[in-house]
N, CA, C and O of each residue as an XYZ file, in Angstrom:
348
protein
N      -6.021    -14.105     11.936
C      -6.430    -15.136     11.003
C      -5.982    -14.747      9.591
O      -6.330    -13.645      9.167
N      -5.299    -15.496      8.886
C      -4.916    -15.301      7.341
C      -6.042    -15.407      6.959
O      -6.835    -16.254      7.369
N      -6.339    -14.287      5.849
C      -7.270    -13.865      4.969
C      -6.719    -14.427      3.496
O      -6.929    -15.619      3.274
N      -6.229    -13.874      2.775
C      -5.062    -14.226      1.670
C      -6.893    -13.438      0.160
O      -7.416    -13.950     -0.830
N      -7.005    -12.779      0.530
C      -8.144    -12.385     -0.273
C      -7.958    -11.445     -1.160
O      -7.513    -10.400     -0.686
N      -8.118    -11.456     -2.119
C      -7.388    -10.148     -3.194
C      -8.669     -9.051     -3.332
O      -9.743     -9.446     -3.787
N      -8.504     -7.812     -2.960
C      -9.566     -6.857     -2.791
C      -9.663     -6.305     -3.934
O     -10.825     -6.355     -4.338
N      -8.804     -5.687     -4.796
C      -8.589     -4.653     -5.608
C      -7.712     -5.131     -6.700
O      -6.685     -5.491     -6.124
N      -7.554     -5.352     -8.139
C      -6.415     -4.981     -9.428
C      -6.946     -3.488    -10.113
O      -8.110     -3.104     -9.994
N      -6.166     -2.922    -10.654
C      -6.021     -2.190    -11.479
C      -5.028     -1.588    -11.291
O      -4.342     -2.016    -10.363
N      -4.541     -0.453    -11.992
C      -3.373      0.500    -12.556
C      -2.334     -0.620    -12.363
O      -1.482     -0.436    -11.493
N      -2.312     -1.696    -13.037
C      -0.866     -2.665    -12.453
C      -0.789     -3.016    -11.169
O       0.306     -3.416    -10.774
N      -1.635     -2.967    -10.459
C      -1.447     -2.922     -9.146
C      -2.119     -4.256     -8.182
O      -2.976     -4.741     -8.920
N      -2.107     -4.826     -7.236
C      -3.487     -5.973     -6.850
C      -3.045     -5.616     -5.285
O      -1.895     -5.292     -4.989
N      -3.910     -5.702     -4.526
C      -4.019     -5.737     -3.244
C      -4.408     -7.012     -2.610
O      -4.943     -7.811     -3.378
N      -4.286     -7.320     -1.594
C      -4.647     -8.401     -0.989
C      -4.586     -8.494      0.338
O      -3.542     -8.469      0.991
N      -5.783     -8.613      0.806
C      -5.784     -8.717      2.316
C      -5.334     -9.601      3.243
O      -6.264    -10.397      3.371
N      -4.517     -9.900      3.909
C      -3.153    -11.022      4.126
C      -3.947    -11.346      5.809
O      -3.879    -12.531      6.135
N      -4.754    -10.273      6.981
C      -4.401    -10.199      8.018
C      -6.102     -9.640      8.512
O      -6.962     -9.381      7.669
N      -6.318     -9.541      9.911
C      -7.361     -8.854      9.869
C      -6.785     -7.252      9.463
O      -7.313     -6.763      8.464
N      -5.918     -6.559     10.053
C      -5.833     -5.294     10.287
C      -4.527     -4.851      8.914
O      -4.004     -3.765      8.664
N      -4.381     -5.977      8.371
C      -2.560     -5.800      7.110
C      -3.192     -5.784      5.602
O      -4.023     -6.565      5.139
N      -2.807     -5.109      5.218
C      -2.908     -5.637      3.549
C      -1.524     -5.835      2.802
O      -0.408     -5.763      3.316
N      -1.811     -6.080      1.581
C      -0.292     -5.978      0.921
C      -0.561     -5.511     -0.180
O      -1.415     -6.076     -0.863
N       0.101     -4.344     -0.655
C      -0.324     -4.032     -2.146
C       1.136     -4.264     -3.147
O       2.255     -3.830     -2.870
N       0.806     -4.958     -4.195
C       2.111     -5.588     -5.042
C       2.107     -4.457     -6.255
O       1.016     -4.362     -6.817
N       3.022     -3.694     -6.684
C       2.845     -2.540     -6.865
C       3.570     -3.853     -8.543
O       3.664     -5.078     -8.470
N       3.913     -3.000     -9.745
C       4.037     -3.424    -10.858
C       5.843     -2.593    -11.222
O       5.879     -1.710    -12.079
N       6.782     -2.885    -10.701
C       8.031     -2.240    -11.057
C       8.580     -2.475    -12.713
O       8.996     -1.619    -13.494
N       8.490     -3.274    -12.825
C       8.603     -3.311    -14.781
C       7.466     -2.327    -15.598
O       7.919     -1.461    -16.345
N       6.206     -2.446    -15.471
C       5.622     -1.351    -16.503
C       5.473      0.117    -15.274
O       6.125      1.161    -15.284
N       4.958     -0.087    -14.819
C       4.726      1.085    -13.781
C       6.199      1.605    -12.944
O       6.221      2.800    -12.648
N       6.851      1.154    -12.737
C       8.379      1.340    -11.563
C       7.551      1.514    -10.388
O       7.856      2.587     -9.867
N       6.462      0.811     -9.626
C       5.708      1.059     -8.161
C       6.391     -0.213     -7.925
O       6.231     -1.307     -8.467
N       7.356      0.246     -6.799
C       7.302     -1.224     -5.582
C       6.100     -1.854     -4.905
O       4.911     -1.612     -5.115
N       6.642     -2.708     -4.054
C       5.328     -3.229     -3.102
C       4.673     -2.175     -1.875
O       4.939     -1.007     -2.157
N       4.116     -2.270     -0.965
C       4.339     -1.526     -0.233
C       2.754     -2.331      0.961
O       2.040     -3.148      0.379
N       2.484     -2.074      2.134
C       1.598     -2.435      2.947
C       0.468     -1.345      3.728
O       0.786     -0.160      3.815
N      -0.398     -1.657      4.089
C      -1.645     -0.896      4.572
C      -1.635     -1.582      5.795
O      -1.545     -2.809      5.781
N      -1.732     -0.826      7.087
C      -1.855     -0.935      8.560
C      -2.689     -0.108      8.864
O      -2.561      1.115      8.815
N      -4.034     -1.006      9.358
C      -5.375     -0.586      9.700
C      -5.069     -0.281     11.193
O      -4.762     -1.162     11.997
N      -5.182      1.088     11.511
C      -5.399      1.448     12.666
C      -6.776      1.331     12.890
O      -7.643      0.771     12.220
N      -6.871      2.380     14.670
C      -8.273      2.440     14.766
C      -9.306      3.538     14.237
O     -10.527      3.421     14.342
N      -8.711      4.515     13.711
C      -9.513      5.580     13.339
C      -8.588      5.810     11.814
O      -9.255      6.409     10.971
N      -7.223      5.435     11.376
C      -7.106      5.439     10.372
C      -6.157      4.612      9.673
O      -5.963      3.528     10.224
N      -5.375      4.865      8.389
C      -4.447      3.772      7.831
C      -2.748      4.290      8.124
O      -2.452      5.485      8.100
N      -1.897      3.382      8.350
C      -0.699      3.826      7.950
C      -0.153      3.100      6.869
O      -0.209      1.870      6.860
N       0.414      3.800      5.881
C       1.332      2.995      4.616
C       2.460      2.347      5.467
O       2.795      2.888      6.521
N       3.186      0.944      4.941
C       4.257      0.709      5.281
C       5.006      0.308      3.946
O       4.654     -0.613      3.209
N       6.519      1.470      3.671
C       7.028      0.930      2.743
C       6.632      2.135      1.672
O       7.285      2.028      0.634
N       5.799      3.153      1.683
C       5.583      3.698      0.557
C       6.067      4.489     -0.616
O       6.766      5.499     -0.531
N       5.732      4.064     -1.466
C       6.666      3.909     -2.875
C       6.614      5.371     -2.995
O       5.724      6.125     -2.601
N       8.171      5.769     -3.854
C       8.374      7.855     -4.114
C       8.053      7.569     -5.755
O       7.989      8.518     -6.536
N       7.871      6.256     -6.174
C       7.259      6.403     -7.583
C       5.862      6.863     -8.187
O       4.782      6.376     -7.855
N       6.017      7.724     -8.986
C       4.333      8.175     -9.647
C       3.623      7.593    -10.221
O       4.237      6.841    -10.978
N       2.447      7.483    -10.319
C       1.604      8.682     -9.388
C       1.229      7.808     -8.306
O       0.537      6.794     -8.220
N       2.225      8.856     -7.122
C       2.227      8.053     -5.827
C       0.947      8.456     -5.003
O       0.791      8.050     -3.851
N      -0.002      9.305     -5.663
C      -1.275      9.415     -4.998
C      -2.202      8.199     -5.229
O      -3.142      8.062     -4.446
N      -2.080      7.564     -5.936
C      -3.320      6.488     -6.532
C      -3.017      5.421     -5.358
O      -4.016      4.781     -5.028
N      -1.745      5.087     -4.618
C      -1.941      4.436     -3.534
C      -2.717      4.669     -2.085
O      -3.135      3.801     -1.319
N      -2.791      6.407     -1.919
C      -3.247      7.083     -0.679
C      -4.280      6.175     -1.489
O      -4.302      4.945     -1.447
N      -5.200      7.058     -2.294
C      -6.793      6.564     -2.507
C      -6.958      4.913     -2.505
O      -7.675      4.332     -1.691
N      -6.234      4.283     -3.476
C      -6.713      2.725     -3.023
C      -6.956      2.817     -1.114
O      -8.114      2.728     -0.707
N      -5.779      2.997     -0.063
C      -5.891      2.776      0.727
C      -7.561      2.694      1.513
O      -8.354      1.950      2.089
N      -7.304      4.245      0.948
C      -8.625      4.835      1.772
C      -9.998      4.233      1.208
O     -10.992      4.008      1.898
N      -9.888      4.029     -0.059
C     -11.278      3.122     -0.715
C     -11.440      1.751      0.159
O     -12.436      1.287      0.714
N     -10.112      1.278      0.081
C     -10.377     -0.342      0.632
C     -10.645     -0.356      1.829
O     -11.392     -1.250      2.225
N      -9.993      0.869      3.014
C     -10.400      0.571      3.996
C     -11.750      1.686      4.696
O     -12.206      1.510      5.826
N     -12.026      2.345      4.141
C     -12.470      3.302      4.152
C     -12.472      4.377      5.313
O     -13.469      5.011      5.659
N     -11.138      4.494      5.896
C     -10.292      5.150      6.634
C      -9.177      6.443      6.060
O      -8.565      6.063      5.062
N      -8.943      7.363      6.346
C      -8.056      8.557      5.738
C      -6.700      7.547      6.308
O      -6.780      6.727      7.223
N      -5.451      7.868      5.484
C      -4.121      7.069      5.340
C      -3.588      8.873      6.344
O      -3.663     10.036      5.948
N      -3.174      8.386      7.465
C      -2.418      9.493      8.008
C      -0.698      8.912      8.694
O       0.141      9.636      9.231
N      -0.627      7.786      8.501
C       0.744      7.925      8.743
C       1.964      7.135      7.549
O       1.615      6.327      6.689
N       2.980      7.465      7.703
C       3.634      6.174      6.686
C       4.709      5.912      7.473
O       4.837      6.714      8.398
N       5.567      5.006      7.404
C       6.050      3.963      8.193
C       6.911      3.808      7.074
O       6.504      3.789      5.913
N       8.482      3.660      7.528
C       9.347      3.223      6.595
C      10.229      2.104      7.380
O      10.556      1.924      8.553
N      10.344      1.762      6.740
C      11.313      0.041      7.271
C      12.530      0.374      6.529
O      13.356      0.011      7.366
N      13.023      0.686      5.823
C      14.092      0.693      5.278
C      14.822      1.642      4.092
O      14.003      2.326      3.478
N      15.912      1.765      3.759
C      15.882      3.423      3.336
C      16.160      3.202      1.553
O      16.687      4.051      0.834
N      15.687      1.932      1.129
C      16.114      2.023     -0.600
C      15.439      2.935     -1.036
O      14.609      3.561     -0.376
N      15.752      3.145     -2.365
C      15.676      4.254     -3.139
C      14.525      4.504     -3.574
O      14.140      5.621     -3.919
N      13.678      3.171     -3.601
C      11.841      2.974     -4.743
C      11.221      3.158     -2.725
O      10.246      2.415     -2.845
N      11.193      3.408     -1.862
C      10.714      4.063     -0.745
C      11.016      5.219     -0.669
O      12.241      5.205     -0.785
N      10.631      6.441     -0.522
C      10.102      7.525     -0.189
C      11.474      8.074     -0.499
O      12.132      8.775      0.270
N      11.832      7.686     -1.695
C      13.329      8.283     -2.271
C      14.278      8.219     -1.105
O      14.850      9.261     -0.786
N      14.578      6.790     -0.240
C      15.655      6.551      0.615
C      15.879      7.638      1.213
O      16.789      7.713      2.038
């Protein structure tokens, strides 16, 4: 079921819950340089999809884990540009 619910703004950042188990976090590349990147709710924890090698690339682990209140143990890359996990 589409959710489309915005959980979280700050540091430039907004989240939004798109899915039961998906989020989307829209990261701020003009003031901050953070791409977008996604949250995949497992069953015992989160995987990043997409996660940004821009700093401070910790403030995304913690959003994760706040919003879902799950530890972020895997990341997931879709594709090899450069603002992902330094291609």
């Amino acid at each position: 079921m589409i959710k489309n619910n915005v959980v979280y703004e700050g540091s430039y950042s907004k989240v939004v819950h798109i899915f039961d188990k998906l989020y989307f976090r829209e990261g701020n590349l003009e003031v901050r340089d953070q791409c977008n990147c996604g949250f995949l709710v497992l069953d015992s924890c989160v995987a990043i999809i997409d996660y940004p090698a821009q700093n401070p690339d910790h403030e995304i682990i913690d959003e994760a884990e706040h919003i879902t209140g799950l530890p972020v143990k895997y990341i997931l890359v879709t594709h090899a540009h450069v603002d992902h996990v330094a291609g």
